[in-house]
Structure formats: structure tokens, C-alpha cells
C-alpha positions as CSV (number, residue, x, y, z in Angstrom):
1,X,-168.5,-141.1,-212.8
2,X,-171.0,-138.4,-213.7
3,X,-167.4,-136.0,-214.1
4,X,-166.4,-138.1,-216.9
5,X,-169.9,-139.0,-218.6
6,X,-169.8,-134.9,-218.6
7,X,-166.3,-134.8,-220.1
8,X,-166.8,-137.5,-222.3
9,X,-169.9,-136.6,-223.9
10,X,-168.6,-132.9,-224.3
11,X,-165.6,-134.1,-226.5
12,X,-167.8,-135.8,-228.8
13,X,-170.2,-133.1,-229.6
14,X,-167.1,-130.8,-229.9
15,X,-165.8,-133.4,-232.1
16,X,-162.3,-133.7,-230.5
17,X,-161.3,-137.0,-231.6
18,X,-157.8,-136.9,-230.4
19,X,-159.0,-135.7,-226.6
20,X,-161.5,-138.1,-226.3
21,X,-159.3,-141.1,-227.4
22,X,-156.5,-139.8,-225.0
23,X,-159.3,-139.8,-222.5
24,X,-160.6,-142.9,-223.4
25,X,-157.1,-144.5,-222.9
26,X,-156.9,-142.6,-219.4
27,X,-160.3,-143.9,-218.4
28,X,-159.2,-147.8,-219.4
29,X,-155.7,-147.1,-217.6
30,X,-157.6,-145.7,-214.5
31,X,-159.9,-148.9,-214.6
32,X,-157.3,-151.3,-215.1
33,X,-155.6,-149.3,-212.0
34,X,-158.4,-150.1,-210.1
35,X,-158.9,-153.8,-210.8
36,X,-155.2,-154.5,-209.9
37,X,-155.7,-152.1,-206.5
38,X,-158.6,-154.7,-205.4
39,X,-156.9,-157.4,-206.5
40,X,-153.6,-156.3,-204.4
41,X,-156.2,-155.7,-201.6
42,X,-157.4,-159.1,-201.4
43,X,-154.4,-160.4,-201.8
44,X,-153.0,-158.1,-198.7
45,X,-156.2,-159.2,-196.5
46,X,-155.2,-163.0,-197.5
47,X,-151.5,-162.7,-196.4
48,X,-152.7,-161.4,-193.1
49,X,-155.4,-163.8,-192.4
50,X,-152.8,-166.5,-193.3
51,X,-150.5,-165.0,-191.1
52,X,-152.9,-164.6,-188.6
53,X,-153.7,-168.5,-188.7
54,X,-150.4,-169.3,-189.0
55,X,-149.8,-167.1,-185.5
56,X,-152.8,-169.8,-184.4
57,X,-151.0,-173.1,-185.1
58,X,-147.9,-171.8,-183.9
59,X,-149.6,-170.8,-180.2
60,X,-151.2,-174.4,-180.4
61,X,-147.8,-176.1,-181.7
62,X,-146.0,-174.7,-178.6
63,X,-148.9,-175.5,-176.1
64,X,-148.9,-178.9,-177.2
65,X,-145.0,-179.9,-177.0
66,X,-145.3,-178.3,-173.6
67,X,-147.0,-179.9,-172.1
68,X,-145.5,-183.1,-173.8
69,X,-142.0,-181.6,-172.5
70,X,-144.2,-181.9,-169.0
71,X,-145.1,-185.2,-169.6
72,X,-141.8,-186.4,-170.7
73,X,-139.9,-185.2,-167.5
74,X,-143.0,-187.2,-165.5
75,X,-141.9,-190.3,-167.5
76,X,-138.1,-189.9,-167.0
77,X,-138.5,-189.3,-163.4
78,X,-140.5,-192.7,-163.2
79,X,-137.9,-194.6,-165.6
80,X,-135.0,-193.6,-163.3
81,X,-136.5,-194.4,-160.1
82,X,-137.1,-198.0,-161.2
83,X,-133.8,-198.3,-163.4
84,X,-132.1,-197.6,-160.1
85,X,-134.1,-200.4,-158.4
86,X,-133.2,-203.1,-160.6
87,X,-129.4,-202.0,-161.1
88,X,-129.6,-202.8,-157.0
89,X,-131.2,-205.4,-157.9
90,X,-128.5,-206.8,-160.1
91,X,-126.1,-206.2,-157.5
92,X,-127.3,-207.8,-155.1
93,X,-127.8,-211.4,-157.5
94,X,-124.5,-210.8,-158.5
95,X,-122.8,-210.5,-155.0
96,X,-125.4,-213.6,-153.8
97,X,-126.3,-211.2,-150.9
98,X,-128.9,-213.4,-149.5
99,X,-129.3,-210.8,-146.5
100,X,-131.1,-208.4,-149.0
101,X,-133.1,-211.1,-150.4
102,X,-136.3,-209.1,-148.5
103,X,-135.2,-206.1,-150.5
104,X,-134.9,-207.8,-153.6
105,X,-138.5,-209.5,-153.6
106,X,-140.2,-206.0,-153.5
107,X,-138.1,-205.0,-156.5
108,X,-138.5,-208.2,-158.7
109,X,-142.4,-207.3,-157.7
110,X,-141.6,-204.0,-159.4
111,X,-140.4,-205.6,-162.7
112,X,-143.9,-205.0,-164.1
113,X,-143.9,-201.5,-163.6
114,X,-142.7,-199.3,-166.7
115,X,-142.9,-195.6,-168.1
116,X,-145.6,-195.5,-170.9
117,X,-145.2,-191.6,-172.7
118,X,-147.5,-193.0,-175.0
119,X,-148.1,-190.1,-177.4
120,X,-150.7,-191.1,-180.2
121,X,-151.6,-187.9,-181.4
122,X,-149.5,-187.0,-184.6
123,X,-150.1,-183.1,-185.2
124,X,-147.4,-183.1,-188.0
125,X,-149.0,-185.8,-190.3
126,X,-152.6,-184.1,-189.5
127,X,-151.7,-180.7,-190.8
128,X,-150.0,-182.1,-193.9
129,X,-153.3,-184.4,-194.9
130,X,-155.8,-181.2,-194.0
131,X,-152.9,-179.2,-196.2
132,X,-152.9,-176.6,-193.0
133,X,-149.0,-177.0,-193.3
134,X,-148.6,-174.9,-196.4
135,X,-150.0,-172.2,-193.4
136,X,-146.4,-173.0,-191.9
137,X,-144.6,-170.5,-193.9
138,X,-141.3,-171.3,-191.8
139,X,-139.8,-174.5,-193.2
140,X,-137.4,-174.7,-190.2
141,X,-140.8,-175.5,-188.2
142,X,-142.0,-177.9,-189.9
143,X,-138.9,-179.9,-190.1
144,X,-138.5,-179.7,-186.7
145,X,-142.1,-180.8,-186.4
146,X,-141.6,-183.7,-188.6
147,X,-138.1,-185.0,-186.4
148,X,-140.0,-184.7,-183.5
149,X,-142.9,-186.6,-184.2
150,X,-140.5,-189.5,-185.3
151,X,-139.0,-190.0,-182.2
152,X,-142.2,-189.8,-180.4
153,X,-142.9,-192.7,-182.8
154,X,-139.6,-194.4,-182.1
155,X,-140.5,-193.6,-178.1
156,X,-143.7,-195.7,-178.6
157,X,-141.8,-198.6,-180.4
158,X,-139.4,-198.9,-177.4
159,X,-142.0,-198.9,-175.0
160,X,-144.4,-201.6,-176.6
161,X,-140.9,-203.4,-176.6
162,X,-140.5,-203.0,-172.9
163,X,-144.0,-203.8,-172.3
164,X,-144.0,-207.3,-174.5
165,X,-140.3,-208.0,-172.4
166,X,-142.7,-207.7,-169.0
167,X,-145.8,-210.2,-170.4
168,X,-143.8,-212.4,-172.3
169,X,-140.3,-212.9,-169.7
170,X,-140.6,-211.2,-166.5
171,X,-144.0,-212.3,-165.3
172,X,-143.4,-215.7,-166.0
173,X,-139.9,-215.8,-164.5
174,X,-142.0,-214.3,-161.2
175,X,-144.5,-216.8,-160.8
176,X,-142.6,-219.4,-159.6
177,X,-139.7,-217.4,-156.8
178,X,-142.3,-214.7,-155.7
179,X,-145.1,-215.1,-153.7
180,X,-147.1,-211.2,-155.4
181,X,-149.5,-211.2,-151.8
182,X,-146.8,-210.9,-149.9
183,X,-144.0,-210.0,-152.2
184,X,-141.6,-212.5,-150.2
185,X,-138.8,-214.8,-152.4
186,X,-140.3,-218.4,-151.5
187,X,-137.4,-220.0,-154.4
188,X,-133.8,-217.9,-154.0
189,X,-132.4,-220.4,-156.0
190,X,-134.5,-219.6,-159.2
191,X,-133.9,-215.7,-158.5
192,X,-130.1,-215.8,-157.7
193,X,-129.1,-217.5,-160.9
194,X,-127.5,-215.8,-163.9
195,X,-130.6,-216.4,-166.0
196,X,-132.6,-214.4,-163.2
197,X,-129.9,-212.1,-164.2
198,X,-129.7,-211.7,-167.9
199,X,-133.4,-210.8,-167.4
200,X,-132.8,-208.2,-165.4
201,X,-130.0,-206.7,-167.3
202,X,-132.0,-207.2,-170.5
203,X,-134.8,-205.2,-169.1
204,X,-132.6,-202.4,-167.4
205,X,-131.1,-202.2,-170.9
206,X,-134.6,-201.5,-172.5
207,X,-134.8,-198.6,-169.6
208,X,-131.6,-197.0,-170.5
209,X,-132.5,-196.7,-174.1
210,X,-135.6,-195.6,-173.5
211,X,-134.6,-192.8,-171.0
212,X,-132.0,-191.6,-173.9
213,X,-135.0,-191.8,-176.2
214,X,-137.4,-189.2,-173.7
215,X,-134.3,-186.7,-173.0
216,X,-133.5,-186.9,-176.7
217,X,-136.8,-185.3,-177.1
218,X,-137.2,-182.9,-174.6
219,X,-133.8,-181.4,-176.0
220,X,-135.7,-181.4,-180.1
221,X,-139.3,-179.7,-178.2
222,X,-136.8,-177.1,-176.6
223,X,-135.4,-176.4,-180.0
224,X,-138.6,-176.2,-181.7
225,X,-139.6,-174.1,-178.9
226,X,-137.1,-171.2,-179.3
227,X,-137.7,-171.3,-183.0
228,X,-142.1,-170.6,-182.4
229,X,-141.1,-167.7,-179.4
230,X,-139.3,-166.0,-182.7
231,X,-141.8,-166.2,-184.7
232,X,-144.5,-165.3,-182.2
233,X,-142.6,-162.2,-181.2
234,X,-142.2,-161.0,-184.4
């Protein structure tokens, strides 16, 4: 700065107009030069803080549907175990096998028992009302974010379903046949009956769907999964 005080102050006691307006235009150019350099700076620093955060949520994204993916394959393990139990149990109405009928009490006892994913936590609608989502600079994430936390909603629906089936149907068509102590049938004729039956169909149906529902997504978190390794290697 003290080089062009100097420089300018020597072309107006030499009276060189035309240099020191030419240098004047330089000095506003060189100015202007450096405004637009500091703003390109900051805006440089923002991009890679933003893509520094957005490197964050991706990291905590992927954590989280892991360990959802973990929970979900818990669940499904459980569903099946118990869908199988009630499909024998269906059998053996249908065939009147009353030589299974020992059998058959501990499963009707089971008919209380369900999966229960229960996933309240909604990271997608959080991000989008603390506007962290305009961090996401992938829209293929964020779709896939969106999809996925609609069939965890559509998970919960069909397991408050299952769960009002069990209070309002199956526990009161227990009561009466089973004795819970000792999980003994004290009434076969009010278990092998066809309405004993449509209840058990009715709740293995609930089971199916909702075992679709879990492996449904477990294939969308895989998805979403190979889309965040991308962009967390890159």
C-alpha cells in the first residue's frame, strides 16, 4: 500500500493525468479483484464445510438403517418361527387330529405373541423441518430416505393391526378352551371348529403380510446403503 501511495502521489505532482487515471482504474480493478477473491474464498470454505456435514449425516444415515436392517432380521426371525406354529396349528384343526391336541394348546397360548419392529424415530421428516436436507446434495438419497421411512410407517400400521387382532379376537377366543397355567385345551370342541379356524388363518394372514412388509425393507436400506458407500468413498 505504501508502493502505490508513492506512485500515486508522484503522478500527481508530475501532473500525469493520463498515468494516474490509468493507475487509478488498475488500483479499482485490483480491488474489485480482491473483493471477488474473498468472496470465492468463503464461498470455497462453505462448500467444504457443507460437504463436510453432509459426509456427517451420511455416516449417521447408514449407522442408523443398520442397525434397523439388524433389527428387522430379529423381527423376521421371530415372525417366522411363530407363523410356522400356527400354519401347524391350522393343520392340525383342519385334519381334527385330536392326538396333537397337547401340541396345539401351547401354540393357541402363543397366539399373543407378535413381532413389534416398532420404529418411531423418523430421520427423514426431522431433517426436512430443521432444513438439514438441503445438506443432502444427492437427491437419489433423499428419495430413498423418504420411501423408506414410509414403509417403516406402513410396518407400524400392520403391526398395531396385528396387535388390536390379539386384544380384541384371539384372547377372548382363548379364555374359554385354554386353561393359560397350564396351557392344557379343557374345551376341544370350541378350538376344533372352523371359527377357531378363520381366526387363525386371519392372524397367520396379518403375519405373512407383515413378514413381506420387513423383507421389503431390508431390500430398500440395502439400496440406500450402496448409494451412501458411493458417496462416502468419494
Amino acid at each position: 500500500m505504501k508502493i502505490f501511495r508513492s506512485a500515486r502521489k508522484s503522478f500527481i505532482d508530475k501532473g500525469k493525468l493520463k498515468k494516474y487515471l490509468l493507475y487509478a482504474f488498475g488500483e479499482i480493478i485490483l480491488v474489485m479483484l480482491g473483493i471477488l477473491l474473498a468472496f470465492q474464498v468463503d464461498r470455497w470454505n462453505d462448500n467444504r464445510i457443507n460437504n463436510k456435514n453432509a459426509l456427517n449425516y451420511y455416516q449417521n444415515i447408514k449407522n442408523e438403517i443398520t442397525e434397523d436392517a439388524r433389527i428387522l432380521e430379529g423381527e423376521i426371525s421371530y415372525n417366522e418361527r411363530y407363523l410356522k406354529q400356527f400354519k401347524t396349528a391350522n393343520h392340525i384343526i383342519s385334519s381334527d387330529d385330536r392326538s396333537k391336541i397337547d401340541s396345539l394348546g401351547g401354540i393357541i397360548f402363543s397366539l399373543t405373541t407378535y413381532s413389534d419392529f416398532d420404529e418411531e424415530g423418523n430421520i427423514y421428516e426431522t431433517m426436512v423441518n430443521s432444513g438439514e436436507i438441503k445438506l443432502l446434495k444427492k437427491r437419489e438419497i433423499i428419495e430413498y430416505m423418504r420411501e423408506l421411512q414410509g414403509q417403516y410407517n406402513y410396518i407400524n400400521r400392520m403391526e398395531k393391526i396385528h396387535w388390536q387382532a390379539i386384544i380384541q379376537f384371539a384372547i377372548p377366543a382363548m379364555q374359554q378352551p385354554l386353561n393359560f397355567s397350564t396351557q392344557k385345551i379343557v374345551r376341544p370342541e370350541m378350538v376344533y371348529n372352523y371359527e377357531f379356524q378363520n381366526l387363525l388363518l386371519s392372524l397367520v394372514a396379518i403375519m405373512e403380510e407383515k413378514n413381506t412388509a420387513y423383507k421389503d425393507a431390508l431390500s430398500q436400506i440395502a439400496q440406500l446403503n450402496q448409494i451412501l458407500d458411493k458417496e462416502l468413498k468419494r
